[in-house]
C-alpha positions as CSV (number, residue, x, y, z in Angstrom):
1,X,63.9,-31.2,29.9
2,X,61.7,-34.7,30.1
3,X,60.4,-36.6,33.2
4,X,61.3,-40.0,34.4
5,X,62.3,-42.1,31.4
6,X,59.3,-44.6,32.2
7,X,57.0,-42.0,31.7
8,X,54.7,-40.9,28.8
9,X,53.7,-37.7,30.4
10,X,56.2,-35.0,28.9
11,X,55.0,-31.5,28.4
12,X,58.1,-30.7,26.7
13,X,58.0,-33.1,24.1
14,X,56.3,-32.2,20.5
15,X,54.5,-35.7,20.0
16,X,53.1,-35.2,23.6
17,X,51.6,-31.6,23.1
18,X,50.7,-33.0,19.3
19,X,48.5,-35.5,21.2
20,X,48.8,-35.8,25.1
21,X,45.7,-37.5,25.8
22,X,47.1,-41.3,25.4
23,X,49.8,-40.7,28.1
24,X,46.9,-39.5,30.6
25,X,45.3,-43.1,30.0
26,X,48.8,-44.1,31.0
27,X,49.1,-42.1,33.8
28,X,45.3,-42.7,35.5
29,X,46.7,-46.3,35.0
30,X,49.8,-45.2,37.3
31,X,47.3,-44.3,40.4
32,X,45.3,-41.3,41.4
33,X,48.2,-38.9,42.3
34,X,52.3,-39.5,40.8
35,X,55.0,-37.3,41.7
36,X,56.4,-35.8,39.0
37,X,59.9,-34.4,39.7
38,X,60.8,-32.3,36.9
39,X,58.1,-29.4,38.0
40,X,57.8,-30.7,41.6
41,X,54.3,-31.5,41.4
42,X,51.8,-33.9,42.2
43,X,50.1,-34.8,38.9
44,X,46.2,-35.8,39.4
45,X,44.5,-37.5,36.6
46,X,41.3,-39.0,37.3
47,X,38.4,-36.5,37.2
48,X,36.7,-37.4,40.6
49,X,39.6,-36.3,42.4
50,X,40.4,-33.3,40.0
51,X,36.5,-32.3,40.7
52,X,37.1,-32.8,44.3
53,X,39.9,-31.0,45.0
54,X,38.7,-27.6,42.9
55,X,36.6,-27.6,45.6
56,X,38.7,-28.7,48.8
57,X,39.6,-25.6,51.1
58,X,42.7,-27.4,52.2
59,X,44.3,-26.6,49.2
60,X,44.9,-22.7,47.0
61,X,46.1,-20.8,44.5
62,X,48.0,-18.9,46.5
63,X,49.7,-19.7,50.3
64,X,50.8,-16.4,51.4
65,X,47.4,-15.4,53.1
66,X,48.8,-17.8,55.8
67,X,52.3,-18.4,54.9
68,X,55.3,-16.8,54.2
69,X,58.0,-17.9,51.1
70,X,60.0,-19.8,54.3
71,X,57.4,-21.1,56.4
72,X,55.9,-22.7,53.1
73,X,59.7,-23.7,52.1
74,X,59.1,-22.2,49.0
75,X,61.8,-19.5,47.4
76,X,61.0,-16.1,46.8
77,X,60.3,-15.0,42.9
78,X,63.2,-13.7,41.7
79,X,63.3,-9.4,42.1
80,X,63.3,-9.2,38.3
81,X,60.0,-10.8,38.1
82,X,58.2,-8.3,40.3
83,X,55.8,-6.2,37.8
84,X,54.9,-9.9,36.1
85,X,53.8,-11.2,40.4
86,X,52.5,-8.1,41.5
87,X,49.8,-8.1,38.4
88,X,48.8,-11.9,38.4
89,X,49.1,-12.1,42.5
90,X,46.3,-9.6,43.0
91,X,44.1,-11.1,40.8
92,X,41.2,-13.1,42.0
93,X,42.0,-16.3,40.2
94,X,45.1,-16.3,42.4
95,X,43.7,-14.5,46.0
96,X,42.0,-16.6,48.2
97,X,39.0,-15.7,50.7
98,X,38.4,-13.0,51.9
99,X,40.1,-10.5,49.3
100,X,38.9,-13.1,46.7
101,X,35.3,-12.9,47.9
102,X,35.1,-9.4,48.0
103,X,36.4,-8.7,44.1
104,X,34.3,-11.9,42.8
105,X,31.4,-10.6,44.2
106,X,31.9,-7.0,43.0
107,X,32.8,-8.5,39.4
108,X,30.2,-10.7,39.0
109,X,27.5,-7.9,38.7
110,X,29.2,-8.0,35.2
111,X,28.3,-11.5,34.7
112,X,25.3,-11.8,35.5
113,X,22.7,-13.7,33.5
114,X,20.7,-11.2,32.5
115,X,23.7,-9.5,31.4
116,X,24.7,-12.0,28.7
117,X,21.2,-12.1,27.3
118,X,21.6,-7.9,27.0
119,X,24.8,-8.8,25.0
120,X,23.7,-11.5,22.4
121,X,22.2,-9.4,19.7
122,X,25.8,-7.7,20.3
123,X,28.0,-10.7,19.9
124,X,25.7,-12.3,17.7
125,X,26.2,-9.4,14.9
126,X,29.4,-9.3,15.6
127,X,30.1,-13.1,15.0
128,X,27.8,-12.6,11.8
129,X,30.0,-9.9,10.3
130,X,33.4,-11.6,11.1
131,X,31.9,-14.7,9.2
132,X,30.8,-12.5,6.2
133,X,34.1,-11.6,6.2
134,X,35.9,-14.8,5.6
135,X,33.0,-16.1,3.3
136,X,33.7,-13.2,1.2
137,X,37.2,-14.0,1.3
138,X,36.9,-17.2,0.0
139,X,38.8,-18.3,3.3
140,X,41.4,-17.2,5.0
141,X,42.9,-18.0,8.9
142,X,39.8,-18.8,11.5
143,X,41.8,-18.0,14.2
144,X,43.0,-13.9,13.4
145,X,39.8,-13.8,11.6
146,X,37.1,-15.0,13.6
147,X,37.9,-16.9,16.6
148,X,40.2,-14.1,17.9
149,X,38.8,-10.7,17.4
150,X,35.2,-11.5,18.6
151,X,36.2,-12.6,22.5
152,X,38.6,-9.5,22.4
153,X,36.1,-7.0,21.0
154,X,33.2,-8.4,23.5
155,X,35.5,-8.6,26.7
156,X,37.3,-4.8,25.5
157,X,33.6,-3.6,24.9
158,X,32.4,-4.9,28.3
159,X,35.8,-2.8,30.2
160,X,35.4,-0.2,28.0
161,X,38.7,-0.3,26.4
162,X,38.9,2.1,23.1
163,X,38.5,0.4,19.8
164,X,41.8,1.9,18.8
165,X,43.7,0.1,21.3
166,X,42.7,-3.1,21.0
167,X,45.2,-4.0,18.8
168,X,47.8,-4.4,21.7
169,X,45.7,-6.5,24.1
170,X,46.2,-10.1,22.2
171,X,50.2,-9.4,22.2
172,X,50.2,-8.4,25.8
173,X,47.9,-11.1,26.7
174,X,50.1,-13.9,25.1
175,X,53.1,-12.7,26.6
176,X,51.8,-12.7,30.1
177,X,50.3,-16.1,29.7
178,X,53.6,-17.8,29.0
179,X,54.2,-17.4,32.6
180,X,51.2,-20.1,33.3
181,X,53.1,-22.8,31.1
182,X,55.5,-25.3,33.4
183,X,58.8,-24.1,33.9
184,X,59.0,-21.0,31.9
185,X,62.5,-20.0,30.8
186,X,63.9,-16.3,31.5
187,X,63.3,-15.4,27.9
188,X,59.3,-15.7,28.7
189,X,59.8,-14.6,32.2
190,X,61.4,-11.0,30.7
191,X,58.6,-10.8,28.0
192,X,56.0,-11.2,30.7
193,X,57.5,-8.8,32.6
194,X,57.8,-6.5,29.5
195,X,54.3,-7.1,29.3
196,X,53.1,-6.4,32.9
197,X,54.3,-3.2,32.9
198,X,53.1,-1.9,29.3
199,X,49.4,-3.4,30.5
200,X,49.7,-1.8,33.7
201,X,50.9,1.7,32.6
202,X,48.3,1.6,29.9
203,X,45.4,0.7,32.5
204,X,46.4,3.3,35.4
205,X,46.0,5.9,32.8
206,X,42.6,4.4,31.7
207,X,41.1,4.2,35.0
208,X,42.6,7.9,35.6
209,X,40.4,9.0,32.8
210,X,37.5,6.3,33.9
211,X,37.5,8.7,37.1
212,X,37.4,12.0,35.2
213,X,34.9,10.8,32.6
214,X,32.9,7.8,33.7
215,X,31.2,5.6,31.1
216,X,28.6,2.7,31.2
217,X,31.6,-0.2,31.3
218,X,32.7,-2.4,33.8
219,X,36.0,-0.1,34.9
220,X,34.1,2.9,35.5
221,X,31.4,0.1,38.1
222,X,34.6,-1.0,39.9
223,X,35.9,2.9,40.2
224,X,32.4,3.5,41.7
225,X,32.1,1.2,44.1
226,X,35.4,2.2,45.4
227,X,33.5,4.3,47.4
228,X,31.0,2.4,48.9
229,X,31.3,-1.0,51.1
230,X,33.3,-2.7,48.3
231,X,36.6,-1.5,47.8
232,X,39.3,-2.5,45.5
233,X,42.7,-0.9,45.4
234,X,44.0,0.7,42.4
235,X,46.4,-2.4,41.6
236,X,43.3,-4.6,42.2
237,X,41.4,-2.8,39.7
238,X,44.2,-3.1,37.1
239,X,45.0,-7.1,37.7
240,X,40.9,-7.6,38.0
241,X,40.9,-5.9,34.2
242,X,44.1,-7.7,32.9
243,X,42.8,-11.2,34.3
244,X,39.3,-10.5,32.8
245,X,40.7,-9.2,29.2
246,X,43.0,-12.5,29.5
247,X,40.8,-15.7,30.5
248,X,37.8,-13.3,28.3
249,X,39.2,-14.0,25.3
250,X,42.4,-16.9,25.7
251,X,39.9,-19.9,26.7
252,X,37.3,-19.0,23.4
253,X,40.0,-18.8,21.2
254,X,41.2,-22.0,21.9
255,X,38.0,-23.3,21.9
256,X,36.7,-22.3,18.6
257,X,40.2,-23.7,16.7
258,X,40.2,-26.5,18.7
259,X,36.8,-27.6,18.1
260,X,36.8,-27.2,14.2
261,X,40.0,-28.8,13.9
262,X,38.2,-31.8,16.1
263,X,35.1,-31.4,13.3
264,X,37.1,-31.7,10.3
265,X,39.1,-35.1,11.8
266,X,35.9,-36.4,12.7
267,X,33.7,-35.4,9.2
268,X,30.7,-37.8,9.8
269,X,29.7,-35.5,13.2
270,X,30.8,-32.3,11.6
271,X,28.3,-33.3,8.9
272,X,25.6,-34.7,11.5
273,X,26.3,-30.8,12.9
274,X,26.0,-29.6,9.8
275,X,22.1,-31.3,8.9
276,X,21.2,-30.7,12.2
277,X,22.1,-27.0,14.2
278,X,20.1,-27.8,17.2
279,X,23.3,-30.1,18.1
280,X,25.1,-26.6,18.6
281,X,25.2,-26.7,22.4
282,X,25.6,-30.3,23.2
283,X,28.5,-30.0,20.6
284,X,30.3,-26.8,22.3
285,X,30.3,-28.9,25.4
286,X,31.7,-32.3,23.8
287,X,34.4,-29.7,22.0
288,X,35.5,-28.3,25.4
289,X,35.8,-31.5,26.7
290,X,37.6,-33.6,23.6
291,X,40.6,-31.0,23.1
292,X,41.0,-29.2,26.2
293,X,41.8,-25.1,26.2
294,X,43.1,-25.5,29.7
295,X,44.9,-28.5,30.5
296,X,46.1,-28.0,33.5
297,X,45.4,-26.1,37.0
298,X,47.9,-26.1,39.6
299,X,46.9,-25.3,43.5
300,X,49.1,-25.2,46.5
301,X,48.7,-27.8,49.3
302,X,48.0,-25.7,52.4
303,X,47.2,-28.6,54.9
304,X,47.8,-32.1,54.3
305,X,45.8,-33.9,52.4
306,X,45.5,-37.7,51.6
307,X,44.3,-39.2,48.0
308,X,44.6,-43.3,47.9
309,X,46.6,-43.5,50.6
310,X,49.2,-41.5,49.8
311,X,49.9,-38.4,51.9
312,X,50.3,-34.8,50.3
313,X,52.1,-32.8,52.6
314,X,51.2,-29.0,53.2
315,X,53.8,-26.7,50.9
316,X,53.2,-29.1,48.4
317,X,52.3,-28.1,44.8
318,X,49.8,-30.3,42.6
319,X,48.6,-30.4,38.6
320,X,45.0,-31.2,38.2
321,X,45.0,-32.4,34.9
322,X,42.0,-30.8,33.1
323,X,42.5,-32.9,29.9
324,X,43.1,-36.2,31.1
325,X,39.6,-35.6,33.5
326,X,38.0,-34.5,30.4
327,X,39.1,-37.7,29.0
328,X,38.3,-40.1,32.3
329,X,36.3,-43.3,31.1
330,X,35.0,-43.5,34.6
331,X,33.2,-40.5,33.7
332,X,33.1,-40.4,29.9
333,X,31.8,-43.7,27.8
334,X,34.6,-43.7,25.0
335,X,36.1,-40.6,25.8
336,X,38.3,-40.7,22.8
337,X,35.0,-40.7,20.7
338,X,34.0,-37.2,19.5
339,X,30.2,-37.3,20.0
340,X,28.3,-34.3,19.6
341,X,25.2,-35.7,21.0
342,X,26.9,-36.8,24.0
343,X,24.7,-35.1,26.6
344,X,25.8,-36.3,30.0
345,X,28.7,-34.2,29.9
346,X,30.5,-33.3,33.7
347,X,33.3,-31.6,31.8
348,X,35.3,-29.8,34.2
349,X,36.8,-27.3,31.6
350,X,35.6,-24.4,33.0
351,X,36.6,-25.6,36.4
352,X,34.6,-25.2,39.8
353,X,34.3,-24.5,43.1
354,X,35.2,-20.7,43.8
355,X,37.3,-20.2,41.3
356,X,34.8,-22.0,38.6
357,X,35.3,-19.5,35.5
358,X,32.9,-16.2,36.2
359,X,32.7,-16.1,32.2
360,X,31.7,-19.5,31.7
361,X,27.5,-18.0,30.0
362,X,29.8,-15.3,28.0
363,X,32.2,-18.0,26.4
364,X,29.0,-20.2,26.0
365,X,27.3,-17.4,24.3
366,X,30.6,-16.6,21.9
367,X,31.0,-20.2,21.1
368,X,27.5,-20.1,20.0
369,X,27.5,-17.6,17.8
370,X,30.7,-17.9,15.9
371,X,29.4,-21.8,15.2
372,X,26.3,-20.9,14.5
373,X,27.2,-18.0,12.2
374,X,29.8,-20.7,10.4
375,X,27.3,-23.5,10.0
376,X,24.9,-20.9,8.5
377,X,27.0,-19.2,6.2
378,X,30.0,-21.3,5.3
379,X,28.5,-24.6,5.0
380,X,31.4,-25.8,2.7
381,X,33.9,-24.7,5.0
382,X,36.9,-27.3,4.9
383,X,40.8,-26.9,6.1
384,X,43.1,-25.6,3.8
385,X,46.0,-27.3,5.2
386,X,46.9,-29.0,8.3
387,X,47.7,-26.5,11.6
388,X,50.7,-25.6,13.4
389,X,49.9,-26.9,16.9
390,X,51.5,-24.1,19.8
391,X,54.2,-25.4,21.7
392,X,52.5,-25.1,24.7
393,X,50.9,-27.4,27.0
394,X,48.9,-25.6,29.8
395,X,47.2,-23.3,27.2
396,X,46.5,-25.6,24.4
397,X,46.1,-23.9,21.0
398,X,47.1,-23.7,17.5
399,X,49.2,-21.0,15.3
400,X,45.6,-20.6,13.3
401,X,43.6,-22.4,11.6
402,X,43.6,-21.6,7.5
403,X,40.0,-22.7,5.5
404,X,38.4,-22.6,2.6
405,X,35.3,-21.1,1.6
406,X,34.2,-22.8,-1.6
């Protein structure tokens, strides 16, 4: 599957997922919105109007709080796909006000900034020991060794998921998010299915024991306040937990490989980071803007809407490109420059408006601590060998990420 042959922008082509950010200088060339036929979108690349509509009400993640499948003239899901819909639909990155409102507001007593500051001593030992780890290795993978198991043990920690069954929530989570790349084919569909009902089971019967034996974690607080003016359904509370183990972990992975692949390509700032640590947070925010975790968001067109003259018309469907905003030079003085100093930095990575990331301080606070732990006590640390770049385009991410420790 490719789009029109004129085209650089192909999300099914290996060179373009290797590197897709020259074809987004093509494509903000083009003009401000191009239809792209292959997915049926509208493809937005320039970051004022990517910024603009994350925040425009005319448009939504989902349609059928005022529409129906016919009235948008949009098919049905297929009946096979129902345990994979009814988990992501009642989620509150795709519900819309006021159902969205009301779980946000309940979940982000979780999130709250004196909250992250409770958990650094937390996620900074933690980062500390995974680090030890692979320094006493000699090396080993960064991604299954560091960049993976501390998002997943903080987010699991913060839910209260058991240490024992941890194991199972990166499979599950990886399966399910196949669903969010373009297009997916039946064999995805059926392991996201697969999935949706393994996460599911396994969460009704922790939120069944949640209610017999309630603990300080972030289940038991949405259990409780099913009593009181806040209420969430029991499916709410399961696609709340799935979503939050999901974009809790799946953005800072990608992040953290990312970004040290991006510091060993570009050695003179990796060794500017290396004399000088108090570049760490201007350099986490240059990382997530240089090599994108999240390329692209897509939102329905619920009323018409107009960008350069060219009219979107409501039940249409259009791709903000994350990745080619992050790359704008409107925006960005040589975005193709990685510059850790760089500290006007509108990246819109973590997205905005309503549905602007509720995690955003906690993957800040991870992100610091796993680079700071690396800095401190691998200072030698160099790629073994060149990654393995996923297949995927929405999610961008490698296979891992081997190193040495010398």
């Amino acid at each position: 599957m490719s789009g029109p042959a004129d085209l650089a922008f192909d999300p099914w082509d290996p060179a373009f997922v290797a590197d897709p950010y020259p074809a987004y200088a093509e494509l903000r060339a083009r003009g401000r919105a191009v239809r792209y036929e292959p997915t049926d979108q509208w493809l937005v690349p320039h970051h004022a109007d990517v910024s603009a509509l994350l925040r425009d009400r005319r448009l939504g993640r989902t349609y059928q709080h005022r529409f129906s499948h016919e009235e948008f003239g949009r098919s049905a899901p297929p009946a096979a796909h129902e345990p994979f819909r009814t988990l992501n639909d009642h989620g509150m990155l795709d519900l819309e006000p006021p159902d969205h409102t009301r779980i946000r507001r309940l979940v982000s007593k979780a999130f709250t900034p004196r909250t992250v500051e409770r958990l650094k001593p937390y996620v900074h030992g933690l980062a500390d020991e995974l680090v030890a780890g692979l320094v006493r290795d000699g090396g080993g993978d960064l991604l299954t060794d560091v960049a993976e198991p501390l998002p997943v043990a903080v987010i699991a920690e913060m839910l209260g998921i058991p240490e024992a069954d941890r194991g199972q929530l990166r499979p599950w989570s990886a399966a399910i998010c196949g669903m969010y790349e373009l297009n997916p084919s039946e064999d995805t569909a059926a392991r996201a299915v697969r999935a949706s009902v393994e996460f599911s089971e396994y969460l009704r019967e922790l939120i069944a024991e949640r209610r017999r034996r309630p603990g300080d974690d972030l289940i038991s607080g949405l259990i409780a306040a099913h009593d009181e003016d806040d209420r969430l359904t029991e499916q709410e509370m399961i696609s709340t937990a799935v979503l939050l183990l999901n974009a809790g972990h799946e953005a800072t992975v990608n992040a953290t490989v990312n970004g040290w692949w991006a510091l060993f390509r570009n050695p003179a700032q990796l060794a500017t980071l290396r004399a000088d640590h108090s570049l760490v947070p201007t350099a986490i925010e240059e990382l997530m803007r240089y090599d994108t975790p999240l390329q692209l968001f897509e939102r329905w067109v619920l009323d018409d809407i107009e960008i350069d003259g060219t009219v979107i018309p409501c039940g249409a469907e259009i791709a903000m490109l994350f990745g080619s905003a992050n790359h704008d030079p409107a925006v960005f003085p040589d975005p193709t420059r990685l510059d850790l100093a760089r500290a006007d930095n509108p990246h819109i990575s973590f997205s905005a408006g309503i549905h602007y990331c509720i995690g955003a301080p906690l993957a800040r606070l991870e992100l610091t601590a796993s680079m700071t732990a690396l800095l401190n006590q691998a200072p030698t640390l160099t790629p073994a060998k060149s990654p393995t770049r996923k297949p995927n385009f929405v999610i961008r991410g490698l296979e891992g990420l081997s190193v040495e420790v010398r």
